[in-house]
MARBA-3410 file (N, C-alpha, C, O; in Angstrom, 1 decimal):
112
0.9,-1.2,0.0,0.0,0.0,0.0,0.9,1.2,0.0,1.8,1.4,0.7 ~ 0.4,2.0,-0.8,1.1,3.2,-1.2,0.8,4.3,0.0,-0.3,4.8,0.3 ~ 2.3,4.6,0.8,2.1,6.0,2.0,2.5,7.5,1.2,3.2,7.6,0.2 ~ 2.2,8.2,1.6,2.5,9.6,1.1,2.8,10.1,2.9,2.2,9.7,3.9 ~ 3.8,11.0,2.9,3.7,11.7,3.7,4.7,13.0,3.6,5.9,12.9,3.7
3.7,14.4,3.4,4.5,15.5,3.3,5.3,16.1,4.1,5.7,15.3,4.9 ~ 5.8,17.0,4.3,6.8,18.1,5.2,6.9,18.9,4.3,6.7,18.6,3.1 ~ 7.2,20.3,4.8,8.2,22.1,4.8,7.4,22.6,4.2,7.5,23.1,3.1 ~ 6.0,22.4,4.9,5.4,24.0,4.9,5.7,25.0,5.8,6.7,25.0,6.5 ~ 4.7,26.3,5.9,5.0,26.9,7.1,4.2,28.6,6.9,3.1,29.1,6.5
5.2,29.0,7.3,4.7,30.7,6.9,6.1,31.2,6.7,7.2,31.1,7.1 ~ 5.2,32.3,5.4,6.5,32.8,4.4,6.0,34.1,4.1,4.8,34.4,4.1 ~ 7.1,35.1,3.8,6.7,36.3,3.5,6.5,36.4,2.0,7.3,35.7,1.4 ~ 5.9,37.0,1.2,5.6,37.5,-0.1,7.2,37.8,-0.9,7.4,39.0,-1.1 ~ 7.8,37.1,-1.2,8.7,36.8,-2.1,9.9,35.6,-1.9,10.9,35.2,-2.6
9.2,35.1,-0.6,10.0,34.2,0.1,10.3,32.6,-0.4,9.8,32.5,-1.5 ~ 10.8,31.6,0.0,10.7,30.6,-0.9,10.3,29.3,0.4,10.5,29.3,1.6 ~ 9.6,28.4,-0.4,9.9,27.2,0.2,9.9,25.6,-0.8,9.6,25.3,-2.0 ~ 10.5,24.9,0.4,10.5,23.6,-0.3,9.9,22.4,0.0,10.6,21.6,0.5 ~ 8.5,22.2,-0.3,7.6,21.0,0.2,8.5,19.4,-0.1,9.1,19.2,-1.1
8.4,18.6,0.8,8.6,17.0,0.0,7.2,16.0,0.4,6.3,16.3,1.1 ~ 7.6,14.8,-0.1,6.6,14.1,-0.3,7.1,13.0,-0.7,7.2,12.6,-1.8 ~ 7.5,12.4,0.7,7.8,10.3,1.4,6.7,9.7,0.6,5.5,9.7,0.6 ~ 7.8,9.0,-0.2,6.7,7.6,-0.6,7.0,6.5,0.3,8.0,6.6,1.1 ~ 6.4,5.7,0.4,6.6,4.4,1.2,5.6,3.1,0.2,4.8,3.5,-0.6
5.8,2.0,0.3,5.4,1.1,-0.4,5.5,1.1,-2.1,5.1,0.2,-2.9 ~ 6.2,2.2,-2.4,6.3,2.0,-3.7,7.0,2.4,-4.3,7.2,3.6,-3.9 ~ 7.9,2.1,-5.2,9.3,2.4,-5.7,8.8,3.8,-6.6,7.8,3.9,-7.3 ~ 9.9,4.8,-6.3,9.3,6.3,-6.7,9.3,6.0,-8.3,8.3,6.4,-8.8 ~ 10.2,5.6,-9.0,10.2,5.5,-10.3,9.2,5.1,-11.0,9.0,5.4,-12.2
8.4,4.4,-10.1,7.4,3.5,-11.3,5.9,4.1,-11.1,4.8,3.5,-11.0 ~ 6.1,5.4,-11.1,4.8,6.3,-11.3,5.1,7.9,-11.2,6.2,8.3,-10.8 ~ 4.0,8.8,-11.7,3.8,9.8,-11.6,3.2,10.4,-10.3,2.3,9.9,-9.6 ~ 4.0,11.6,-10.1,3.5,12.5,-9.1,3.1,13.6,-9.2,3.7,14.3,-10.0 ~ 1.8,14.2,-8.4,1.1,15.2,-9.0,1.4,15.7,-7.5,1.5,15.1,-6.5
1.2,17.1,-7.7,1.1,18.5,-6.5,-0.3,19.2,-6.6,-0.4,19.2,-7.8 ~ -1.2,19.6,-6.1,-2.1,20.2,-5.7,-2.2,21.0,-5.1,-1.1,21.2,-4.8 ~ -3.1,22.1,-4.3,-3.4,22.5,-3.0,-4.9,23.3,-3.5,-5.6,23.4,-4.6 ~ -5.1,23.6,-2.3,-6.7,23.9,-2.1,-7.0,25.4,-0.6,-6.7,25.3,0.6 ~ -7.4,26.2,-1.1,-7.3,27.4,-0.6,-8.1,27.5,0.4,-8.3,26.3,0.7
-8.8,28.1,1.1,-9.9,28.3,2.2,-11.3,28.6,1.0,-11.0,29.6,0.2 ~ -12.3,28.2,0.9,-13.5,28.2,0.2,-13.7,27.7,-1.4,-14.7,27.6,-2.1 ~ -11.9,27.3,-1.9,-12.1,26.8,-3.3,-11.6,25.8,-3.4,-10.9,25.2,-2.6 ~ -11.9,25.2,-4.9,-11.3,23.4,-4.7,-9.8,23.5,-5.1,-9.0,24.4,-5.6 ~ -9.9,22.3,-4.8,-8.6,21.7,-5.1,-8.0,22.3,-7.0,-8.7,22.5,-7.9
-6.3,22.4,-6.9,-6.6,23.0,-8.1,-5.2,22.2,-8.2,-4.6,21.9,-7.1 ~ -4.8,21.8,-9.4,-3.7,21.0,-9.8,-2.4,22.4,-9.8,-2.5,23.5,-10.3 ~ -1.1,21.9,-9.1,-0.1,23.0,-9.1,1.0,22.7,-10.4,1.5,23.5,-11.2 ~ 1.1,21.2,-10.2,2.0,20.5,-10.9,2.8,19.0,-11.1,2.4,18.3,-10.2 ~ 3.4,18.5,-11.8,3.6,16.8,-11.8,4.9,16.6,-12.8,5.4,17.4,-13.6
5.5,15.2,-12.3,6.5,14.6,-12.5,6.0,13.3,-13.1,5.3,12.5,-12.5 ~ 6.4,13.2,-14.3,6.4,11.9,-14.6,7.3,10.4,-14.5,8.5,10.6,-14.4 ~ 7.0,9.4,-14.4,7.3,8.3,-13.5,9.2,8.2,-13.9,10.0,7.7,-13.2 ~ 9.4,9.0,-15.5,10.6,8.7,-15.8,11.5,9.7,-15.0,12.6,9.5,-14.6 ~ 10.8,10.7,-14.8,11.9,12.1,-14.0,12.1,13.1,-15.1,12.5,14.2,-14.9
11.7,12.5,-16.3,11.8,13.6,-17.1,11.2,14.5,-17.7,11.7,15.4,-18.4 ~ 9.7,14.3,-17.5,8.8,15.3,-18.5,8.0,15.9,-17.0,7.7,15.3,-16.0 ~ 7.9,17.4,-17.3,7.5,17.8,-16.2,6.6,19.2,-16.4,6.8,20.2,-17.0 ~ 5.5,19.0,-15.6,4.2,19.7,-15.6,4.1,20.8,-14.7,4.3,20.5,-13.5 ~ 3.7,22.4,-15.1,3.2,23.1,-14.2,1.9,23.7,-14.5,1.7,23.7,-15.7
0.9,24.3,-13.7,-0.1,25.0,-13.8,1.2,26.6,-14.5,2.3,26.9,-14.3 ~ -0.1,27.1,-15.3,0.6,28.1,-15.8,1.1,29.3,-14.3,2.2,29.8,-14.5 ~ 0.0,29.6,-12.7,0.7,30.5,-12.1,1.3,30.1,-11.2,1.2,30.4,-10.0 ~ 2.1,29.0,-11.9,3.6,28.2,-11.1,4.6,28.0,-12.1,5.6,27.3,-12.0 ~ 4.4,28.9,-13.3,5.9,28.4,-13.9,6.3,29.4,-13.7,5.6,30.4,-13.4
7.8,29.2,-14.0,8.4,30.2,-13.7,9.2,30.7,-12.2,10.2,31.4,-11.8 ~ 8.0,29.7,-11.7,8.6,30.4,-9.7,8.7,28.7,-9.2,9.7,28.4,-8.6 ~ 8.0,27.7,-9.4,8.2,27.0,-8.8,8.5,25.6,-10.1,8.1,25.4,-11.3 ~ 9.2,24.7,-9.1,10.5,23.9,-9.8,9.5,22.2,-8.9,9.0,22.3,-7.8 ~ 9.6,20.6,-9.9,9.0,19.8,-9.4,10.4,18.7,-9.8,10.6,18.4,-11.0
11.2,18.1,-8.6,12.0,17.2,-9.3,11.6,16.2,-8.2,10.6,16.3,-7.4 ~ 12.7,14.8,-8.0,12.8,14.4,-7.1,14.1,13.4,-6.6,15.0,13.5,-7.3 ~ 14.1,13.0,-6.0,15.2,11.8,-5.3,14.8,10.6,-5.2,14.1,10.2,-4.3 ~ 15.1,9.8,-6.3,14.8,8.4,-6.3,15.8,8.1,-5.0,15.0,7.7,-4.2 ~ 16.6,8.1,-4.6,17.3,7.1,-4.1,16.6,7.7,-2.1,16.6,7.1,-1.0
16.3,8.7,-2.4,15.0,9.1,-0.8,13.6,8.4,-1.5,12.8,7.8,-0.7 ~ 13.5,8.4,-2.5,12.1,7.8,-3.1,11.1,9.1,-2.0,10.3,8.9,-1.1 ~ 11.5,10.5,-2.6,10.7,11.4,-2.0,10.4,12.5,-3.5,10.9,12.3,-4.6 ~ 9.6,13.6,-3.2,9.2,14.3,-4.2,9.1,15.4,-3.7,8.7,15.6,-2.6 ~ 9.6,16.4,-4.7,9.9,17.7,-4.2,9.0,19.0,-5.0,9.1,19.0,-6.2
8.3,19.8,-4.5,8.2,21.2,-5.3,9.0,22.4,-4.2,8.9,22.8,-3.0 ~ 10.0,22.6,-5.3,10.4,24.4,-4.8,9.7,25.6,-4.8,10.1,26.1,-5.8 ~ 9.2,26.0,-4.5,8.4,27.2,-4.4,9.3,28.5,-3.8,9.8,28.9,-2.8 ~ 9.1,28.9,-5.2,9.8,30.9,-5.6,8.9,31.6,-5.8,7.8,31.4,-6.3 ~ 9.8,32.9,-5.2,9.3,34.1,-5.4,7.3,33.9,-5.0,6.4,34.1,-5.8
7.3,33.3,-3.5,6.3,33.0,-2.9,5.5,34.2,-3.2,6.1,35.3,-3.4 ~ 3.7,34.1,-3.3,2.7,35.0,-3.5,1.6,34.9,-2.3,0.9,33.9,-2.1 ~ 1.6,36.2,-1.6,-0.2,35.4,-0.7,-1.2,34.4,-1.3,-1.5,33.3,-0.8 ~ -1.7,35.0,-2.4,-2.5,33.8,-3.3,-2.2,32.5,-3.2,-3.1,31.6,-3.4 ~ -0.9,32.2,-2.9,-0.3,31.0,-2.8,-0.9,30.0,-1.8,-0.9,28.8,-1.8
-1.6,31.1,-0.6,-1.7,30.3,0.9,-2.8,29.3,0.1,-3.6,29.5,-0.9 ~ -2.4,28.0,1.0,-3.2,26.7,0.6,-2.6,25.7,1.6,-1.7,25.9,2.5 ~ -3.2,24.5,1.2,-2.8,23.7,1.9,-2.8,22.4,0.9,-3.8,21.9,0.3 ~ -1.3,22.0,0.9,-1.1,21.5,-0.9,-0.8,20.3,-0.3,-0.3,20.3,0.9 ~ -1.1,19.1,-1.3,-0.9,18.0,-1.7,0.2,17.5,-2.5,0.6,18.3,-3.4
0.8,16.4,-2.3,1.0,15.3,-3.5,0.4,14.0,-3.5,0.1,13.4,-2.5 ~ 0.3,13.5,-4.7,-0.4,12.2,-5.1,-0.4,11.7,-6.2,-0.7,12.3,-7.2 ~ -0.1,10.3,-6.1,0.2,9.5,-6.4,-0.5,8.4,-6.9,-0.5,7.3,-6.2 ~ -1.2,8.5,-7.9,-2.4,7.2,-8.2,-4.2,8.1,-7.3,-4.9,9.2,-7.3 ~ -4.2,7.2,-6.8,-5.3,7.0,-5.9,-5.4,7.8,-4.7,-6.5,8.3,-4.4
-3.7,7.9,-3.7,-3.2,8.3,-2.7,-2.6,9.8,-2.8,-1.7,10.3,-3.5 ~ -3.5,10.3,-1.9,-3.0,11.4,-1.2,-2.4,11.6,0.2,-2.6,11.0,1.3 ~ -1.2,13.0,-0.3,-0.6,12.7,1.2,-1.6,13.5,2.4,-2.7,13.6,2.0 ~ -1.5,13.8,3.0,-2.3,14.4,4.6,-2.3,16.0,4.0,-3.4,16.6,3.9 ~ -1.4,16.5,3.7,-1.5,18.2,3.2,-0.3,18.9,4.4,0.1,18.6,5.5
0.0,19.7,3.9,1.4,21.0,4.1,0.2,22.1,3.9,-0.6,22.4,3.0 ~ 0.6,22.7,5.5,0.0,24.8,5.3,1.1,25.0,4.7,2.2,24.6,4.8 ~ 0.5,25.8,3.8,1.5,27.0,3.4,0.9,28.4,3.3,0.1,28.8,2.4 ~ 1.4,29.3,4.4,0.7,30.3,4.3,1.9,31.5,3.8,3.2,31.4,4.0 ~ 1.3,32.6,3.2,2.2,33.5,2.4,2.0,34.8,3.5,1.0,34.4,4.2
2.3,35.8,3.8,2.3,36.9,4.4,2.3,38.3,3.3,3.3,38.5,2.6 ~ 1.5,39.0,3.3,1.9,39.8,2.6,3.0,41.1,3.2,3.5,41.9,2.4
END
């Protein structure tokens, strides 16, 4: 059974950066795609970005390119979004997932 579990959210000032990850457990990170998410206070869920299972083809929502970066560490079998040049808009409480599985969720709150 596939675990997700995130880390490094937090509170950040309006230009500030952070770096979410995302523990797989039960499944070797190579042999799937990873997708990022988050979901704001009163709206849904909205896709941020994704890795595909090879490491090489890589997905952003258009108001994440540019500022934020999706790689990962096979040999942690963990998954990473960088997050640049942080925006209040940003605040959410973001996901990754994996198939079926989602991990629990990372605050990320922005400060203006």
């Amino acid at each position: 059974q596939v675990q997700l579990v995130e880390s490094g959210g937090g509170l950040v000032q309006a230009g500030g950066s952070l770096r979410l990850s995302c523990a797989v457990s039960g499944r070797t990170l190579s042999s799937y795609d990873m997708g990022w998410f988050r979901q704001a206070p009163g709206k849904e869920r909205e896709f941020v970005g994704a890795i595909r299972w090879s490491g090489v083809s890589r997905y952003l929502a258009n108001s994440a390119k540019g500022r934020f970066t999706i790689f990962r560490d096979s040999a942690k079998n963990t998954g990473y979004l960088q997050m640049n040049s942080l925006k209040p808009e940003g605040t959410a409480v973001y996901y990754c997932n994996v198939g079926m599985t989602w991990g629990q969720g990372t605050q990320v709150t922005v400060s203006s």
